[in-house]
C-alpha positions in Angstrom: 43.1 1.0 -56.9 40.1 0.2 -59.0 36.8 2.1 -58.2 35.3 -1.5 -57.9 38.2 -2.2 -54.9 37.7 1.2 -53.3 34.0 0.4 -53.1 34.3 -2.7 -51.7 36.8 -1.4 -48.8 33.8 1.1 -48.1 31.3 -1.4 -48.3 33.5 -3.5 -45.5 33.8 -0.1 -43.2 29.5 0.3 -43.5 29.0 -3.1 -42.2 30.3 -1.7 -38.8 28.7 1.9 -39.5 25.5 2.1 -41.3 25.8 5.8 -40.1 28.9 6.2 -42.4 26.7 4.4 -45.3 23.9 7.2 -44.6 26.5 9.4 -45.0 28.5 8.4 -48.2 25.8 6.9 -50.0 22.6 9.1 -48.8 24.4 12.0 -48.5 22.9 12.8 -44.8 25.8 13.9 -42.9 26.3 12.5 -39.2 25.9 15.5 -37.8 22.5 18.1 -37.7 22.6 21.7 -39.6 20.1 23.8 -40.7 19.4 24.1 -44.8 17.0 26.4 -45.9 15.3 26.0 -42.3 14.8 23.1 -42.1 16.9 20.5 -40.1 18.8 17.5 -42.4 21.5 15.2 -41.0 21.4 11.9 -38.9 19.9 12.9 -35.2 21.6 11.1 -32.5 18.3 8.9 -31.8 18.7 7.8 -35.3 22.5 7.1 -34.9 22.2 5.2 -32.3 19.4 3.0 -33.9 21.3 2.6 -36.8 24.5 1.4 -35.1 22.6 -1.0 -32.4 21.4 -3.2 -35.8 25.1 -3.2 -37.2 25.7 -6.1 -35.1 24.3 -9.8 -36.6 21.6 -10.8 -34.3 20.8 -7.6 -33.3 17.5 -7.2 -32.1 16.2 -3.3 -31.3 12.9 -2.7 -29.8 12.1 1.3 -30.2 9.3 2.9 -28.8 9.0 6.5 -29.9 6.9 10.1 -29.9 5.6 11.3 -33.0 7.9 12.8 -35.9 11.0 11.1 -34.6 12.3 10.2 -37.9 11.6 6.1 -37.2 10.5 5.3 -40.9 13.5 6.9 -42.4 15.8 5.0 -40.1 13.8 2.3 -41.4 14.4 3.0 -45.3 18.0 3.7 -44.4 18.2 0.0 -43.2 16.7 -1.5 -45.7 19.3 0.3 -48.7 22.1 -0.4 -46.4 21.7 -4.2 -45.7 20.9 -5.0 -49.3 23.9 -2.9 -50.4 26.3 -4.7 -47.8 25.3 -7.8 -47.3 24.8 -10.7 -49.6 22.0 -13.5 -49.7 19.9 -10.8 -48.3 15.9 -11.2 -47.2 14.0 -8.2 -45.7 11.0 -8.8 -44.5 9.0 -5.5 -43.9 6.1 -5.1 -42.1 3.3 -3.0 -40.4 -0.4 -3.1 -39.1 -1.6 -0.8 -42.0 -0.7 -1.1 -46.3 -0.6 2.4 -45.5 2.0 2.5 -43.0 4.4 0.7 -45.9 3.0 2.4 -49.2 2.5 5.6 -48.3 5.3 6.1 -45.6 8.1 3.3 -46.0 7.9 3.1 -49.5 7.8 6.3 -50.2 10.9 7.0 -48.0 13.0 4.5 -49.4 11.8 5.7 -53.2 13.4 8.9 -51.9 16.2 7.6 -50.6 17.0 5.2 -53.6 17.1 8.4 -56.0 19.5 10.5 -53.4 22.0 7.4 -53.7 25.5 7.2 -54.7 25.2 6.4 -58.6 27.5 3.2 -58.1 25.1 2.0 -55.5 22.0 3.5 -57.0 22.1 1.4 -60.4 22.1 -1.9 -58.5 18.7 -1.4 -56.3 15.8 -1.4 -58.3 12.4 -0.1 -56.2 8.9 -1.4 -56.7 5.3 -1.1 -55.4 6.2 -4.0 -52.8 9.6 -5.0 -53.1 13.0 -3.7 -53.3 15.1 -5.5 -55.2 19.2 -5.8 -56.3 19.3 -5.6 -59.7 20.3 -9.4 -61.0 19.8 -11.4 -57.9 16.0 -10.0 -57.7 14.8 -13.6 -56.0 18.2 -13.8 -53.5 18.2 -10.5 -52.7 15.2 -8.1 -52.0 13.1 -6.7 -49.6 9.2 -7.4 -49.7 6.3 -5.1 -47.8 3.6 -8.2 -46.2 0.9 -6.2 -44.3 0.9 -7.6 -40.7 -3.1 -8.7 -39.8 -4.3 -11.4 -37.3 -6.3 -13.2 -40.3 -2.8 -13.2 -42.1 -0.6 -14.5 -39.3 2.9 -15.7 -41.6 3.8 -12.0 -43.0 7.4 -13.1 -41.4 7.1 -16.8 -42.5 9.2 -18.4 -44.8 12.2 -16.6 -45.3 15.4 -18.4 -45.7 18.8 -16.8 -46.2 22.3 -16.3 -44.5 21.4 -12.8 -44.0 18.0 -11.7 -42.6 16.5 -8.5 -41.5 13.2 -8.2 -40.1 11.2 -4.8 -40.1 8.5 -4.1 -37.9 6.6 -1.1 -38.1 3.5 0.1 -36.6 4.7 -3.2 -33.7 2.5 -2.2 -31.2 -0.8 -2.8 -33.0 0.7 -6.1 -34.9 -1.2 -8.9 -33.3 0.1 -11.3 -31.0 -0.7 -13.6 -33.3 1.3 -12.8 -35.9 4.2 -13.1 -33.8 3.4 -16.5 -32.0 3.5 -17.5 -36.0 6.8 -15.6 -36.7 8.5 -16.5 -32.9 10.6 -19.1 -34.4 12.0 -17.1 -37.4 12.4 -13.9 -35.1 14.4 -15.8 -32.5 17.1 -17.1 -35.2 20.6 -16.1 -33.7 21.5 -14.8 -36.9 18.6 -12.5 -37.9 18.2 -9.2 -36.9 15.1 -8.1 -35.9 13.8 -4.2 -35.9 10.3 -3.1 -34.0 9.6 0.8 -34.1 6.5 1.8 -32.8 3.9 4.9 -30.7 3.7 2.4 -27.8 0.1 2.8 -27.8 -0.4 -0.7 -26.6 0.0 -2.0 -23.5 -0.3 -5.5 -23.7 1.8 -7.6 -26.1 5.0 -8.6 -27.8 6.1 -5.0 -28.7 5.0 -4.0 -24.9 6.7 -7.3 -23.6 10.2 -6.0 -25.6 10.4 -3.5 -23.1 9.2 -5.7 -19.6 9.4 -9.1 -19.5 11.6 -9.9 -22.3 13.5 -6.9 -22.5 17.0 -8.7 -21.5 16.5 -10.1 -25.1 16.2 -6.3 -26.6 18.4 -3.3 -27.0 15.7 -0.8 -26.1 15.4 3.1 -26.9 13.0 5.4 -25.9 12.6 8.4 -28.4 11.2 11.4 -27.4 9.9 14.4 -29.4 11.1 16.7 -26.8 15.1 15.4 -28.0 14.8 15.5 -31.8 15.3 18.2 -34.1 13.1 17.0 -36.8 9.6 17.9 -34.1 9.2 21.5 -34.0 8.8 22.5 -30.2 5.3 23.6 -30.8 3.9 20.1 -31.4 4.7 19.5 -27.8 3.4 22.3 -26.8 -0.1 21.7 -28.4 -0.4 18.7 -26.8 0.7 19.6 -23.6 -2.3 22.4 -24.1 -5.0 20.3 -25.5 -4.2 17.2 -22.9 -2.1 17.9 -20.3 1.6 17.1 -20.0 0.4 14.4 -17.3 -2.0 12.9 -20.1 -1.9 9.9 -21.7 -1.7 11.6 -25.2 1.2 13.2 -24.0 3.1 10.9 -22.8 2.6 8.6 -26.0 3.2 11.1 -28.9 5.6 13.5 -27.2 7.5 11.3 -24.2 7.1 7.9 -26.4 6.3 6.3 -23.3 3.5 3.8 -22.5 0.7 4.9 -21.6 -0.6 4.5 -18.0 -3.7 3.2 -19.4 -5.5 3.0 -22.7 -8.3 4.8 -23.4 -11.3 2.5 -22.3 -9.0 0.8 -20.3 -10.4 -0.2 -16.7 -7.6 -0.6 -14.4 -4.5 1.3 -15.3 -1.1 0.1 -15.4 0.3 1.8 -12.7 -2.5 0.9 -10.3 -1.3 -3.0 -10.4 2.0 -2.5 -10.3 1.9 -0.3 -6.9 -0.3 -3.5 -5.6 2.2 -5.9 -6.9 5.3 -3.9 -5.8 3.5 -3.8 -1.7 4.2 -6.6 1.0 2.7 -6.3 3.4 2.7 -8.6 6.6 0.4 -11.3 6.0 -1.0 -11.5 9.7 -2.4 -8.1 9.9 -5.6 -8.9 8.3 -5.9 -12.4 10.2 -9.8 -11.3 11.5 -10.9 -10.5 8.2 -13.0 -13.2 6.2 -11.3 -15.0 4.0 -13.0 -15.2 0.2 -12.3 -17.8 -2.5 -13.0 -16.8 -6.0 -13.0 -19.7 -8.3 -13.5 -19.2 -12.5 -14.1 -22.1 -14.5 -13.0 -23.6 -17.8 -13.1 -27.1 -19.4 -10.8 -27.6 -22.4 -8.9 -25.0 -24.2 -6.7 -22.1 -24.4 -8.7 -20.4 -21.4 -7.3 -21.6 -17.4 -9.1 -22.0 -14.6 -8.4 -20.5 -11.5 -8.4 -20.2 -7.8 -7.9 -16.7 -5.7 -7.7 -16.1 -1.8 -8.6 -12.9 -0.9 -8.3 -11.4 3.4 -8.8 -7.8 3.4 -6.3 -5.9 1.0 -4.2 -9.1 0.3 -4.7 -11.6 -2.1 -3.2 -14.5 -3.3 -3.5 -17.2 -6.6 -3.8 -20.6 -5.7 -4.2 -22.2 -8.5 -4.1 -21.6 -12.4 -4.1 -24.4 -14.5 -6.0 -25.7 -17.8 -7.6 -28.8 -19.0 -9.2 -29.6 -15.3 -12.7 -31.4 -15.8 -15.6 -30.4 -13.8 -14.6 -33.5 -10.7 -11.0 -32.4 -10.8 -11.5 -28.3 -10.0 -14.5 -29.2 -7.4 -11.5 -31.2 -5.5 -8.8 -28.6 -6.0 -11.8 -25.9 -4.5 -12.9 -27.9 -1.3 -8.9 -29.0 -0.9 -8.4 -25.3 -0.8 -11.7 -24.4 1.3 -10.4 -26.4 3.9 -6.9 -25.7 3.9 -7.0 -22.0 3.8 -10.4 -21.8 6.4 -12.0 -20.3 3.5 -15.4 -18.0 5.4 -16.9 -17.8 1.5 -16.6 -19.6 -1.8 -18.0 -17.5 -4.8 -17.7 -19.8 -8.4 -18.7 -18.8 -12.1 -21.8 -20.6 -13.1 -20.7 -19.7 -16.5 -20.1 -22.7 -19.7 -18.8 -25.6 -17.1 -19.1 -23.8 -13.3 -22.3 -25.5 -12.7 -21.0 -28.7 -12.8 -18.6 -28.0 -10.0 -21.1 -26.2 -7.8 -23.3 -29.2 -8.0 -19.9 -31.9 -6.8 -19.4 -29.1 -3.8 -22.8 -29.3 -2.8 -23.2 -32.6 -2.8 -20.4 -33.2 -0.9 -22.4 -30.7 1.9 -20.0 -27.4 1.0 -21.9 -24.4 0.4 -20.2 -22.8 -2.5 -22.2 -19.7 -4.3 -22.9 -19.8 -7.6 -22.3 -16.6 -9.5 -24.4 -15.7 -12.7 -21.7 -13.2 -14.1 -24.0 -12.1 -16.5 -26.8 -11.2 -14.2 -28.3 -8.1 -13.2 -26.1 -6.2 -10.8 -26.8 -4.9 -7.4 -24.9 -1.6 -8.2 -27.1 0.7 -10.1 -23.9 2.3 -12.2 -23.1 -1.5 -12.9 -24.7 -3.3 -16.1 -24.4 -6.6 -14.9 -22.5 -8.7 -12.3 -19.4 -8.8 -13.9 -18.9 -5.1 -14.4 -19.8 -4.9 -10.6 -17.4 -7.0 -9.5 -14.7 -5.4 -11.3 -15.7 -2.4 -10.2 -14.7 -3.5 -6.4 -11.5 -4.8 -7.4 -10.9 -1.7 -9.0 -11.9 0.1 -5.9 -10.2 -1.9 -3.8 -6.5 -2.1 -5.5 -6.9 1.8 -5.1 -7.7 1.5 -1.6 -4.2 -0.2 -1.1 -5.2 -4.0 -2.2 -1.9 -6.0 -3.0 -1.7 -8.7 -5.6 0.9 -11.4 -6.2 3.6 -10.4 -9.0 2.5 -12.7 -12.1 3.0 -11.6 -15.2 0.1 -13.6 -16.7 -2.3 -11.7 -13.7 -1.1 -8.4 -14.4 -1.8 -8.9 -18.1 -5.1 -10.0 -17.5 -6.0 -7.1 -15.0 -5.0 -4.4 -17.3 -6.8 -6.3 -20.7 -10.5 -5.5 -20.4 -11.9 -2.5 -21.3 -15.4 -0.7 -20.8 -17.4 1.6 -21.8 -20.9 2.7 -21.7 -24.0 0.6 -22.5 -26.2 2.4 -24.8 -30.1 1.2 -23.4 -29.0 2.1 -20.0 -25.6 4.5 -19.8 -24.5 1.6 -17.0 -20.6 0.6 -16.9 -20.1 -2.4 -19.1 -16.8 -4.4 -19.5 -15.9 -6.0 -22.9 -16.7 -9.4 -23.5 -13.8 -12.0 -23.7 -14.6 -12.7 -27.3 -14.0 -9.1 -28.0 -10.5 -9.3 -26.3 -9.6 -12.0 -28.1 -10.5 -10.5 -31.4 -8.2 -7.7 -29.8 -5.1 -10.7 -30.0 -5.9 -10.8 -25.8 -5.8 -13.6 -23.6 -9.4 -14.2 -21.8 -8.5 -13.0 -18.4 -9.2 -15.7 -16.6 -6.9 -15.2 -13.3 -8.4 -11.3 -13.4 -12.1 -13.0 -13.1 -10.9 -15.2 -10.1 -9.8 -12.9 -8.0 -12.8 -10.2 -9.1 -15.6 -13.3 -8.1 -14.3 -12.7 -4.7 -15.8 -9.4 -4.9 -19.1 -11.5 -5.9 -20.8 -11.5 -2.6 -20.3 -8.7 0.5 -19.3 -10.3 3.1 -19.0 -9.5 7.2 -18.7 -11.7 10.3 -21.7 -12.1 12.3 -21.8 -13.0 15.8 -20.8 -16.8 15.4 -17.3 -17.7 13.8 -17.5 -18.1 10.4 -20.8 -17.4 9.4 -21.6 -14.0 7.3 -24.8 -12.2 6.4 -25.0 -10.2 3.5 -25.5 -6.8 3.3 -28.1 -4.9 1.7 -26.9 -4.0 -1.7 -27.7 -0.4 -1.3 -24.6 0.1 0.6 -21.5 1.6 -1.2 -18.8 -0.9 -0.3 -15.7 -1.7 -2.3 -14.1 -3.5 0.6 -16.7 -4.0 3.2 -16.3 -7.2 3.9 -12.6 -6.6 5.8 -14.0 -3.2 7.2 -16.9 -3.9 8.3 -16.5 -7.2 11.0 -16.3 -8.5 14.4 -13.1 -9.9 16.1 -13.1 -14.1 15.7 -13.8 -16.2 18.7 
């Protein structure tokens, strides 16, 4: 038998098992030892990352501590697919040039000059592509840099075998992969994302919750790979606390609970979305509609209920003119015996405040934008998110919706400079962030507009004096209906 014939028997047998190709060509055996004191050899995260992409269609979503050996299993894939596979296209991509320079590149430049000489003389490496030497436009690998003003860095690749690359996924925009959804979601590509799941919003995030029946899913920690030394953990766990955020990013590879300047933490909205409790046990607390408004667009408008620590969506829909959402607000008012009706003034809401009052419903109009009432609070809007935050950890449940949940844990805030008051980020700054404007998250905060409590006669409320703390007055603080 010809070395040509035993070569392509191998090739056949690393189709199955890139691990065996990592092993025979890279010369990285499959199991860990100690050389010189440092650790070399496939680790069993990277085994079993390499073997869930053997399959065509694979798609692998891997979210992973620092130091894990991600970007090797990376370059690994890329010299094994354009070694066994032909009519080969692999796309490669991350947030940063640096991230595929500087760290992929360079590992599969490495790589390349540890090959088997048979294999080694048919891959040529560049600055930006990887090519097989004589079919350099059929068969190659290409670096695109992944940024929201260049959504098609996965567009336009056509071939019978396809392997996409995502580094750095949970900072690539959304954007980029609304653009690339069709091309991901072709049966036969495989798709790679490898990632610190610093993100908690978006597609990479989504591999792992909403969509994750469509991903094989691995979780790499620090604290099972021989490539981190111990003490890494360790300084973390020092610096931040093992029950940090830091920590559980780097080290655990886990999602955070919140990001950094993140208002309302993860966790918090999925212990209100996981209660249920009986809807009648908050029958004698007023009842609060929260109503945010948009005209034409991307951007929904939306209708909450809200009795005590329960809340409901009522509506959330998009492209409703002015007349339209008035109607869906007073069709609600009446059906749900709605005690208060708070709506955004802001862009089109004063148009719909104007139909409900002259149609004799006394609707409040909210000036997000205006001076709060809370002192810590630099304008409405920060106050009222304020409440809800204070009032989801004060037991408030939520509806499960995927679209609230993502809105609720989107805005972030900070400090304002002139006044050191809470501020929360501006839509257009979340949607520069590749964020939805969280519309449904402003409904149901607008019912936090106005404290509330039942006076004397059924139905009618008196607002309180806004030096009182109160998160969730307005269901505390009443009288027994007549």
């Amino acid at each position: 038998m010809t070395e040509e014939q035993q070569m392509k028997e191998l090739i056949a047998k690393f189709r199955k098992d890139p691990t065996l190709f990592v092993e025979k060509v890279l010369g990285v055996p499959r199991t860990i030892d100690m050389i010189s004191g440092k650790t070399f050899g496939q680790t069993e995260q990277q085994k079993d990352f390499l073997m869930a992409m053997a399959e065509p269609g694979a798609k692998v979503s891997v979210k992973a501590g620092h130091g894990v050996g991600k970007s090797t299993v990376f370059s690994w894939l890329v010299l094994w697919f354009l070694c066994c596979y032909k009519d080969v296209k692999i796309p490669c991509t991350a947030l940063s040039g640096h991230q595929l320079e500087d760290v992929l590149w360079a590992e599969i430049a490495k790589w390349h000059e540890k090959m088997h000489p048979w294999f080694k003389q048919s891959i040529k490496v560049k600055s930006d592509r990887v090519e097989v030497v004589g079919l350099e436009k059929n068969q190659f690998a290409v670096a695109r840099t992944a940024r929201r003003e260049n959504p098609d860095a996965l567009q336009g690749f056509h071939a019978d075998n396809i392997l996409f690359l995502i580094d750095e996924a949970s900072g690539v925009d959304e954007k980029v992969f609304e653009v690339a959804r069709g091309a991901l979601s072709t049966p036969s590509a495989r798709v790679a994302m490898a990632a610190n799941p610093t993100q908690t919003t978006g597609y990479f995030y989504q591999s792992h919750h909403l969509n994750r029946e469509h991903w094989t899913r691995f979780t790499f920690s620090c604290l099972d790979s021989p490539l981190v030394d111990p003490s890494y953990a360790k300084e973390i766990a020092e610096e931040y606390g093992e029950d940090s955020d830091m920590y559980r990013v780097r080290v655990l590879g886990e999602f955070p609970n919140a990001s950094i300047m993140q208002l309302i933490p993860n966790d918090l909205v999925d212990a209100a979305m996981a209660r249920n409790p009986r809807s009648d046990i908050y029958n004698h607390a007023p009842i609060v509609l929260g109503v945010d408004v948009s005209y034409f667009g991307d951007d929904r408008c939306s209708i909450f209920k809200r009795q005590g620590l329960i809340s409901w969506m009522l509506l959330s829909a998009k492209n409703m003119d002015t007349t339209q959402l008035a109607t869906a607000v007073a069709r609600y008012e009446d059906q749900e015996k709605a005690d208060v009706v708070n709506i955004d003034l802001t862009g089109c809401g004063a148009g719909v405040l104007d139909a409900g009052r002259s149609w004799g419903r006394s609707w409040n109009g909210i000036m997000v934008g205006s001076s709060s009432g809370d002192p810590a609070c630099y304008n409405k809007r920060a106050e009222m998110w304020w409440k809800l935050l204070q009032w989801l950890k004060d037991g408030g449940c939520l509806p499960q919706n995927t679209d609230l949940r993502d809105d609720l844990v989107g805005p972030q805030y900070f400090y304002s400079r002139s006044s050191n008051k809470v501020q929360l980020e501006r839509k257009e700054d979340m949607k520069k962030r590749g964020l939805a404007s969280p519309d449904l998250g402003d409904g149901l905060a607008l019912t936090f507009a106005v404290p509330v409590m039942e006076s004397m006669g059924k139905g009618l409320f008196t607002k309180l004096n806004n030096k009182l703390k109160f998160a969730n007055t307005d269901y505390k603080l009443f009288k027994r209906r007549r």
